[in-house]
N, C-alpha and C positions, 0 to 999 in steps of 0.2 A: 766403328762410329764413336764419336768420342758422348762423353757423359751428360746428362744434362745437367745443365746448372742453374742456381737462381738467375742468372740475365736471360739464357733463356726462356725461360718462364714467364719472367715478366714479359721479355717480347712478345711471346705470346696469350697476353693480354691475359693470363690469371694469376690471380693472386694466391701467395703462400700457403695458402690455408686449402684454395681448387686444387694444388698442384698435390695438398697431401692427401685429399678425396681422390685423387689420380692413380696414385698408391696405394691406397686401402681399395679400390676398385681393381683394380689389376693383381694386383698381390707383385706386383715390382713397378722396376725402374722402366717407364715407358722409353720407347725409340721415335727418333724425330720426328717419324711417319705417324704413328700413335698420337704423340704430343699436340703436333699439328690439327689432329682431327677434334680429340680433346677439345682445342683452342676454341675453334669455330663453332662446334654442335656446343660448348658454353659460353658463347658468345650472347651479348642481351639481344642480337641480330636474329641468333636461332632460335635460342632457349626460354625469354620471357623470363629471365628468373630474379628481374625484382618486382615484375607486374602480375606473372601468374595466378600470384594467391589471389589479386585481386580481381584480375580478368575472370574466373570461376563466379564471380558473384553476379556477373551480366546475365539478363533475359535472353534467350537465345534461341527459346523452342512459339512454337504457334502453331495449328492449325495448320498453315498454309508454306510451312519452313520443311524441305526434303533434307537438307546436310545444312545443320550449323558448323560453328569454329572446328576447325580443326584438320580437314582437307587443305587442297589448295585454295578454294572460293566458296564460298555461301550459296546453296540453292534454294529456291523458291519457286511454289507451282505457281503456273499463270493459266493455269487451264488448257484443255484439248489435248491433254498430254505433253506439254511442253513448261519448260522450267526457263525461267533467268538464272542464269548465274554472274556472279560480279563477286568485286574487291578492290578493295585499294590497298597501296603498298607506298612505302616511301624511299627514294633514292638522295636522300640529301644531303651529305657527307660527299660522296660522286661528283654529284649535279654545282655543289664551292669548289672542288678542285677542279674540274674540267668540263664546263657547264652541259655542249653539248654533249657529248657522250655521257656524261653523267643521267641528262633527261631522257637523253634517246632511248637509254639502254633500261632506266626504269620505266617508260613504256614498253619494250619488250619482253620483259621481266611479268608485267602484268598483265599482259594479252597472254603470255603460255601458262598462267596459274589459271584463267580460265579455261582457254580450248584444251590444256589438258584433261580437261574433268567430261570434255565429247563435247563444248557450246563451241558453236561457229563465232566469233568477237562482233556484236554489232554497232557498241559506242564507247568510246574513250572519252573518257575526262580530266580533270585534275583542278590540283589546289597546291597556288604558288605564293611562297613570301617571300619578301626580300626586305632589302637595308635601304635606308634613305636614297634616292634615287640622288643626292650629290657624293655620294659615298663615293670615292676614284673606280673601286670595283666595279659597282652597280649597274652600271648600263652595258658592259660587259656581261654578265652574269644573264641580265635580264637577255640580253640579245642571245647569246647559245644557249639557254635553257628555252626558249620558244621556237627556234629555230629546232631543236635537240626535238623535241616535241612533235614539231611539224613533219620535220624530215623522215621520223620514224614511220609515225598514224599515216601521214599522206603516201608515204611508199608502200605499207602494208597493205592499204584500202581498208583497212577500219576508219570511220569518219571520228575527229574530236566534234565535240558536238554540246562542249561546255565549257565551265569551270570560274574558278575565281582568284584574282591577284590582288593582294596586300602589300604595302608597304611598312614596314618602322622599322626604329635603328636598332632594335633591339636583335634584330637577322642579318647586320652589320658582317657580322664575321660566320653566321650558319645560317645558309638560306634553307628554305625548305622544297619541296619538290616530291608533293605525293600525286600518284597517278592510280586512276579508277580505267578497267573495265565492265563491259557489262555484256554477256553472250546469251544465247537461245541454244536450247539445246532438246528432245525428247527424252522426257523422263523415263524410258523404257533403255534408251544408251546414253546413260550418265555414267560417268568412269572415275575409281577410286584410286587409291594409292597404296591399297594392303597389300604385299607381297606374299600369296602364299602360293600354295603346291612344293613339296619334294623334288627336287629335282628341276625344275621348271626354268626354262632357258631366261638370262639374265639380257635386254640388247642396252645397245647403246646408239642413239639418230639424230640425226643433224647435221651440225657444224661439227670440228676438230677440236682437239682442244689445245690451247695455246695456254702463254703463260702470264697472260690479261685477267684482270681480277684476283689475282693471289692474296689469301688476307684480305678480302672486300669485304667479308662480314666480322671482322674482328677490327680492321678500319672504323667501321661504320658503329659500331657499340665505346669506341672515344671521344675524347673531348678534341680539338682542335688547337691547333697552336702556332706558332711561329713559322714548323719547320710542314705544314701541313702539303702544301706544296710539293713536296718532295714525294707523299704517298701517289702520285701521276699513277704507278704502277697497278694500283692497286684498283684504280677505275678502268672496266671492260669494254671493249669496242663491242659496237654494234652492227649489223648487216640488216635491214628490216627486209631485201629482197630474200634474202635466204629464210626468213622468218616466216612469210608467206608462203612460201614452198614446204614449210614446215608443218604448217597448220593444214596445207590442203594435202597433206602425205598423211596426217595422221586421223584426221575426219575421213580420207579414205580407209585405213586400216581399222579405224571406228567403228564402219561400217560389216565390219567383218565381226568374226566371235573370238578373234588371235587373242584379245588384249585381255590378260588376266588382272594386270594393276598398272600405272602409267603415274609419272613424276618428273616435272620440270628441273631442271637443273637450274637454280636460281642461286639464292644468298647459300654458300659453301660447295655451290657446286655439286660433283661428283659424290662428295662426304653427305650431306644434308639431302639426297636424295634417294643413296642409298639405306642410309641410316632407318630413315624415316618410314620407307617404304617395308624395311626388315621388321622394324620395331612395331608398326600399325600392325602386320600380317602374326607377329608373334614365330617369326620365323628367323631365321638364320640368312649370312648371304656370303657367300665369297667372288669374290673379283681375281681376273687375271688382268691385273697393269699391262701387261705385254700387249693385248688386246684391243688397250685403249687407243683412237683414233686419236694420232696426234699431227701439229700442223709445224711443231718446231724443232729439232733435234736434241735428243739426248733428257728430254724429261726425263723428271725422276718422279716414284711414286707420288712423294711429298709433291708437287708441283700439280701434277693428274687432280689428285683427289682435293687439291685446295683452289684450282685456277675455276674463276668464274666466268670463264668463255662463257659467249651467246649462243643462242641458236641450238639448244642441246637439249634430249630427254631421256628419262630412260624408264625403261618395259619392262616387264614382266609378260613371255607370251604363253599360248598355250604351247606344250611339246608339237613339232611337227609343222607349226606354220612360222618356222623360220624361213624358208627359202620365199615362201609368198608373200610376206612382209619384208625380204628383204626387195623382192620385185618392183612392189612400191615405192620406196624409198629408194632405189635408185636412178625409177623412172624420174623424179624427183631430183634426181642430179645432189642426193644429200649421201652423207655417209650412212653405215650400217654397220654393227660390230657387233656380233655376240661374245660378249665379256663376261660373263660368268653365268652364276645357278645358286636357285632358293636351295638354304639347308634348313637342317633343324636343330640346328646348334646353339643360335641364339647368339650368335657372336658374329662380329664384321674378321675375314679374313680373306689378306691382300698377299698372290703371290708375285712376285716379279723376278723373272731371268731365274725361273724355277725354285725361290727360297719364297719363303714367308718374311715379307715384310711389315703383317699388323694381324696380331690376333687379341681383340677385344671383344669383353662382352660388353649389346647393343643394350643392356637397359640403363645402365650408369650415361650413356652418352643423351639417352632421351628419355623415357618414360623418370629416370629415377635421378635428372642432372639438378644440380644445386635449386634452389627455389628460396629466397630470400623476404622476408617479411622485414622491411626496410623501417625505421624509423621514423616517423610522419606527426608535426604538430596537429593541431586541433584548428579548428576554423576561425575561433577566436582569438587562440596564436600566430593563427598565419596572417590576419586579418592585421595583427599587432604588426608581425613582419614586414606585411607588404607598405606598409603608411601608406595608403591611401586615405586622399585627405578627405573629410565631408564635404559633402555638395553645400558650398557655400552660397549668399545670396546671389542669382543670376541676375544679370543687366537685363534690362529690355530692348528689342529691336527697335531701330528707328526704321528701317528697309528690309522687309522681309523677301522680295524679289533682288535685293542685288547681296545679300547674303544669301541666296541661294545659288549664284551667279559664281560666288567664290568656294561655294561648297562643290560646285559639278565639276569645279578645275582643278581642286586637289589629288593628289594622287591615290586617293582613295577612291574617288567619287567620278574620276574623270571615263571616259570612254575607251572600253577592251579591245576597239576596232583593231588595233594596230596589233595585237595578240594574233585576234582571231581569225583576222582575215589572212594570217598564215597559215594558219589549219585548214586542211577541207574537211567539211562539213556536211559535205554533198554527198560525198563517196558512197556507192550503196543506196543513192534512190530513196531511202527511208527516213531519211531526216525532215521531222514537221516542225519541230520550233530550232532553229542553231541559236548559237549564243548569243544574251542582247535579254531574253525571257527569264521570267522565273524558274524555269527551268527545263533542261531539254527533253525534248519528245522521239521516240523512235518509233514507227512503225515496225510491228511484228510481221516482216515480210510474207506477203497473202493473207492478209486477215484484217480484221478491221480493228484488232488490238493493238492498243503501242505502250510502249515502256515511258514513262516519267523520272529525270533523272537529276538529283540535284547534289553539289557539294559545298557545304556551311560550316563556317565557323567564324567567331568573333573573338577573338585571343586577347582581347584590352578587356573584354567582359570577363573571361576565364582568369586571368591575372588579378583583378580589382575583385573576385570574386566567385574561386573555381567550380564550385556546388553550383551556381546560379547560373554560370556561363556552359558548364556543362551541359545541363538540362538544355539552354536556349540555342545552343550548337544543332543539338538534335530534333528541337521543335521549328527552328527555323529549315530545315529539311522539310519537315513536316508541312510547313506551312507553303512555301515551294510547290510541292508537287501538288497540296491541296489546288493552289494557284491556278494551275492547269485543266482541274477539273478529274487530277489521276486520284484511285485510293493508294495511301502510302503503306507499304508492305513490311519491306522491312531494310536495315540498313548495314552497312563497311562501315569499318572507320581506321585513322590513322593517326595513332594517337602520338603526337612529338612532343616530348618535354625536356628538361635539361639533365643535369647529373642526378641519379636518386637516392644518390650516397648522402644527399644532402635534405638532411628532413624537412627543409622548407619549400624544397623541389618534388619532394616524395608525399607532399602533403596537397599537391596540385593537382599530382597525378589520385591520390583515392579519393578528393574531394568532387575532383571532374568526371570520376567515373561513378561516384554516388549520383549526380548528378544525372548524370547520361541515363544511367539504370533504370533512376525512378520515370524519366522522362520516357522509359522505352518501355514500360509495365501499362502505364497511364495511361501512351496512346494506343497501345497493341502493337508496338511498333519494333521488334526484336531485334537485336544483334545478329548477322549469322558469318561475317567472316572480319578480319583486321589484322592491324600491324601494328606494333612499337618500335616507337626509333626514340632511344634515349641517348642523352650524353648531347646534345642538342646547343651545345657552349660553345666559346673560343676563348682558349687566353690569348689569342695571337690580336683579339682588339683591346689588349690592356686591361687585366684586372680580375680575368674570368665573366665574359658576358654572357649571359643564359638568356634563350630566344623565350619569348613570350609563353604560356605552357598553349599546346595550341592542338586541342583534341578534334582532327579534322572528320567531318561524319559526311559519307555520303550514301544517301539515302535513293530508294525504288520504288518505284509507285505503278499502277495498270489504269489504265482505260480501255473498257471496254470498247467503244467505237471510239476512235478520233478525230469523227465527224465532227466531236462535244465539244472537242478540246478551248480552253479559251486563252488570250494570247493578252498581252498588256497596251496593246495599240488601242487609242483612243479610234472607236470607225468611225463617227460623224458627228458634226456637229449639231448643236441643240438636247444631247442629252445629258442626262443629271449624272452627276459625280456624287457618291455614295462613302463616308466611311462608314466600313462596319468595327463595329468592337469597341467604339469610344475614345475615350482620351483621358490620360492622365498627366501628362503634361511628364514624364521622366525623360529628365536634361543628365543625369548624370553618366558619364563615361562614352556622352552622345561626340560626335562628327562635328557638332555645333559647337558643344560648350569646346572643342578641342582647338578647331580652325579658327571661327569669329570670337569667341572670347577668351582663348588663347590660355585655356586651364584644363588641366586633366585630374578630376575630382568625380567623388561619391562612386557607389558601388552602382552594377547596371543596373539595368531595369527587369523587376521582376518578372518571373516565368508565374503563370497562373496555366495549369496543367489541362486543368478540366473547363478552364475556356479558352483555351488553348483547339480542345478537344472538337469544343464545340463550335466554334468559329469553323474550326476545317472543314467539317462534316454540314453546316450551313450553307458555305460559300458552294461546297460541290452539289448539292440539291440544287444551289442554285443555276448553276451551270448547268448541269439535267435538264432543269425546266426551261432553259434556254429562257431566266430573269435578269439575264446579266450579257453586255457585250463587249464588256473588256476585263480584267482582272489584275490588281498588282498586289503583291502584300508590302507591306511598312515596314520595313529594316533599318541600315545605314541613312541616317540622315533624314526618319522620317518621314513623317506625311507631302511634306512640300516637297524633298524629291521623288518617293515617289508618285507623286503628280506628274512632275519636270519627264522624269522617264517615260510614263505613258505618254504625253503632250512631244516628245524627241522623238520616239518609235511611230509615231502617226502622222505627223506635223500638221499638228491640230491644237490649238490653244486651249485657255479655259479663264473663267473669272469665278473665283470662289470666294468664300467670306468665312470666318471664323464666327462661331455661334458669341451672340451680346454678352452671357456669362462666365467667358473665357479668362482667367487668371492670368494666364502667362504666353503672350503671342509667342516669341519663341518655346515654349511649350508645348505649344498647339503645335504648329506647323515642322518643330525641328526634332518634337520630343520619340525616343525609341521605343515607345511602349511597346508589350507584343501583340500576338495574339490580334493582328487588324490588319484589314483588307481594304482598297478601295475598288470600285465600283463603278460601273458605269451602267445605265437602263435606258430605256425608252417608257417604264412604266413605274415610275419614283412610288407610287399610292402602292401599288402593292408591293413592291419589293419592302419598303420600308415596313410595311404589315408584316411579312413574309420574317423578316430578320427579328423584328421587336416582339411576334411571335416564337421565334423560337429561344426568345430570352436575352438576346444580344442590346446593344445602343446600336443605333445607326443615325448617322447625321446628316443630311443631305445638305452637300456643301454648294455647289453651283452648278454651272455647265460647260460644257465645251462649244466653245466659238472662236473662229478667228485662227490669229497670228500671235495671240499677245498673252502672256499670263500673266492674270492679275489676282492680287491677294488684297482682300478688303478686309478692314478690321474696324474697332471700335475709332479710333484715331486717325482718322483716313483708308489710303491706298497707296499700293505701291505695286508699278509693273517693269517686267522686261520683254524681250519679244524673242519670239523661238531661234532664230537667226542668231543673236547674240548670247544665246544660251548652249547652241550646237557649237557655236566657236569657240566659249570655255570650255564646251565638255570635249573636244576633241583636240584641244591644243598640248594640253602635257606631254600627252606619246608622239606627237609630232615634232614639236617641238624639242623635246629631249632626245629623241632620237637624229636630229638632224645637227644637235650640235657637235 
């Protein structure tokens, strides 16, 4: 086999300096097979090694948390002996070069990081961004990434049952494409990844392995470029019908006491599953290639251990129930291979056609791979960097209802119908709120418990001010599932930003996790699983464009009965409309000042933590006491839309007024303050007691009547009528998609 050389190296995506850590680790010259694995387990796809140091400084433990970071998924008790488990992961490198299969297949990816750990998958979601929607790519892109999506969820019978789309041009050239699962599982059969026992048979189940995905996790950790196009290869087909046979072979075999440790074969495949599984157990592993199920001729080891086929896991069982685990999985119609045995060597060794093709020791690969404490300006350097400008003086409205008319038709603001109505939602019976809510609801099948689930983030906030946007990524979760009437437990997230070689890019990412941190101490609200996807650029749109930094959180919540649950539809007319939490009138880096007054200035609006706190835990008393019969919280676009959304989801008007004292009408009605709820009652005296008691503002703005919303100010009125407001908010996806 010929030498390795600097081109190889770099092809293999480390630099000079990994490749002499390669060498000092091994005590030689590695072989292509070696080199290869290298690649990938230090890969920022597997390894984490310029976010590490900082991801260690996350909340992550609670009361109520069974497995933080570090498994495949995050657990959490929910009582009766039963756990959630969830994650989110990101396919976004994939999902630009080949949409569908790019989204499909990071769905699939993220259903077997949970059912591997023993959850049945009960909700899928995700969080998508893309490029200006007249971009040439764009409605390309958008079209196979939801379809990708659909075709997955809906063939598996996991229902999607949320999520959220963005647009700016700044995802021009890197769109992004992270997907959430969420399963149920008994805390008595929850299943890990540590490979031990002596001797202890090694399988292999599933799908074949093909030569789809090769390099997908060392793809996935670059920048993008010109020639990106060309890496086609290196995104992996999906089968979601064989995924399902998958899941239900191996909740069978769950069910038994075979499974000594269990590892999805995801990003590096064969390498990143054994590795991990060796290195967790503090054991040793060898592999027979020969052994390995293949679907194409003439693999070589290197191709085995790097292809990131679907559909694949690999076991650790007990000795002796190979033959009854393989019974299952063939009923199964899936393969079965036993490929090797736990040693105690502490080393990965691969033989093939009787030679030894790879003997490395496992702790330079994981436990002990590079870890980089990256370079990172300061807040008020980066703050210098970013020029963002001050919130200069704001105009005032003359028409508050037909600025609000041109905010619901923006592509921010407009209607996800045309998304979600490709999803089922349905699948599974359990679905109580689908998407359209603050956030979705699953029933915990037989019980009067259901999951609360939400995925937030505001990447113009995190850019203009990553500390700040951090925190509100994560409270705006919070504030979500409060919505619902769920308690929020605890949260995924997926974190995308650009190159971190670049300390103004590396300063977004520790600023947004300081951020996130403090916001998840504050509320009780802990971390317990994620992903990074960096390198999040393209030179191939001229110049080097870095996607917004965009720390996607998605968050879990419980209601006990879901009898409580409360939904955002206005039910009748003649009752009072309620904000809770007050107003400050922050325009800056708002929907408003971007669309109608056509500037993107000042830093967001502040996060106040501990009324943050207290808002949540108000709102859901209130919802207990059954003081409240609708519920929305204040986000994008503020209080006026969401009025428009509750008044859309019911079709049911309203005539509201802005309090005599009001500063700044578009303020009032456009401004993004947090931390606020609106309301609806049939008993305004006590609720407003209820709220001013527990130390909040609450403003009783008007009522629901009618066909018509109207906004009364100091200076008059101004109305539109539900009709002409369902027509903007649904014309963008129609319209775009039929040109």
């Amino acid at each position: 086999m010929a030498g390795i050389t600097p081109d190889v190296v770099e092809a293999h995506g480390l630099s000079p300096e990994e490749y002499e850590h390669v060498l000092h680790a091994i005590g030689r010259e590695p072989n292509l097979v070696e080199l290869g694995i290298f690649s990938v387990m230090w890969s920022e796809h597997c390894s984490y090694k310029s976010s590490r140091v900082h991801l260690k400084k996350l909340p992550t433990t609670a009361p109520w948390v069974i497995c933080g970071p570090g498994e495949n998924a995050g657990v959490i008790d929910i009582g009766d002996n039963q756990a959630a488990i969830f994650k989110m992961e990101s396919h976004n490198h994939p999902s630009y070069i080949e949409p569908y299969q790019g989204a499909a297949t990071g769905v699939g990816g993220i259903l077997r990081d949970v059912f591997t750990m023993g959850a049945r998958p009960v909700a899928n979601m995700n969080a998508l961004r893309f490029g200006r929607p007249d971009h040439p790519k764009m409605k390309h892109l958008v079209q196979g990434v939801v379809q990708g999506i659909g075709g997955y969820g809906n063939c598996v019978g996991v229902p999607t049952v949320g999520g959220e789309t963005n647009f700016h041009k700044a995802y021009d050239g890197n769109i992004l494409v992270n997907a959430m699962t969420v399963g149920i599982a008994q805390q008595d059969k929850i299943f890990y990844s540590a490979a031990t026992g002596l001797g202890n048979p090694i399988v292999y189940v599933g799908s074949k392995t093909g030569r789809d995905g090769i390099h997908g996790a060392t793809m996935a950790s670059a920048d993008f470029d010109e020639h990106s196009d060309e890496k086609r290869p290196t995104v992996q087909v999906g089968d979601p019908f064989t995924e399902k046979l998958l899941i239900e072979a191996c909740l069978e075999l769950m069910a038994t006491d075979a499974i000594v440790a269990i590892q999805d074969m995801g990003a590096a495949g064969l390498t990143s599953s054994s590795v991990e599984m060796a290195s967790k157990g503090g054991a040793g592993i060898r592999l027979n290639m020969n052994a390995v199920p293949c679907r194409e001729e003439g693999m070589t080891p290197y191709e085995m251990m790097l292809s990131e086929s679907q559909e694949r896991m690999l076991m650790v069982l007990q000795p002796g129930k190979e033959p009854m685990a393989e019974a299952i999985f063939r009923k199964w119609e899936l393969d079965f291979a036993v490929i090797g045995e736990v040693t105690d060597t502490g080393h990965m060794v691969l033989e093939f056609d009787g030679e030894v093709v790879c003997d490395i020791p496992l702790g330079p690969l994981a436990d002990e791979a590079p870890e980089y404490e990256r370079p990172f300006i300061s807040r008020e350097e980066y703050a210098d960097w970013a020029a963002v400008l001050p919130l200069g003086e704001v105009p005032d409205t003359t028409d508050v209802a037909a600025d609000l008319v041109k905010l619901m038709g923006t592509a921010d603001l407009a209607s996800r119908k045309w998304i979600w109505e490709q999803y089922d939602s349905q699948v599974g019976a359990d679905t109580l709120q689908k998407p359209g809510g603050d956030a979705a609801v699953v029933r915990v099948h037989g019980s009067k418990k259901a999951l609360a689930i939400s995925t937030d983030c505001t990447p113009r906030y995190v850019y203009a001010d990553p500390y700040e946007g951090g925190m509100q990524a994560v409270a705006e979760t919070w504030r979500n599932i409060s919505a619902v009437g769920a308690k929020p437990l605890a949260i995924t997230n997926c974190l995308n930003f650009a190159n971190p070689q670049r300390p103004e890019i590396m300063a977004q990412i520790v600023h947004a996790l300081h951020g996130m941190g403090e916001a998840c101490r504050q509320l009780d609200y802990p971390i317990v699983s994620g992903n990074v996807s960096l390198y999040n650029e393209s030179k191939a749109t001229g110049g080097g464009s870095a996607i917004l930094p965009t720390p996607a959180i998605g968050g879990v919540g419980m209601l006990d009965d879901h009898e409580g649950m409360a939904t955002i539809a206005f039910k009748a007319e003649g009752e009072t409309i309620v904000l809770i939490g007050g107003e400050s009138g922050h325009l800056g880096q708002s929907l408003w000042l971007r669309e109608i007054a056509g500037r993107e200035e000042g830093g967001p609006p502040p996060v106040g933590l501990s009324l943050e706190r207290l808002a949540g835990e108000t709102v859901r008393e209130l919802i207990a006491r059954g003081q409240v019969t609708a519920v929305h919280d204040c986000s994008d676009g503020g209080l006026a839309v969401a009025l428009a959304e509750m008044a859309l989801a019911s079709g049911i008007g309203f005539a509201v007024a802005s309090p005599e004292d009001t500063v700044s009408e578009p303020g009032f009605w456009f401004g993004e303050d947090q931390a606020r709820y609106v309301v609806t009652t049939n008993d305004p005296i006590a609720l407003l007691d209820s709220v001013e008691g527990a130390g909040l503002v609450a403003i009783a703005l008007g009522e629901t009547e009618g066909e018509t919303l109207t906004f009364r100010n100091a200076s008059g009125e101004s109305a539109t009528d539900l009709r002409t407001l369902r027509e903007a908010h649904e014309a963008f996806f129609r319209d775009w998609m039929e040109r």
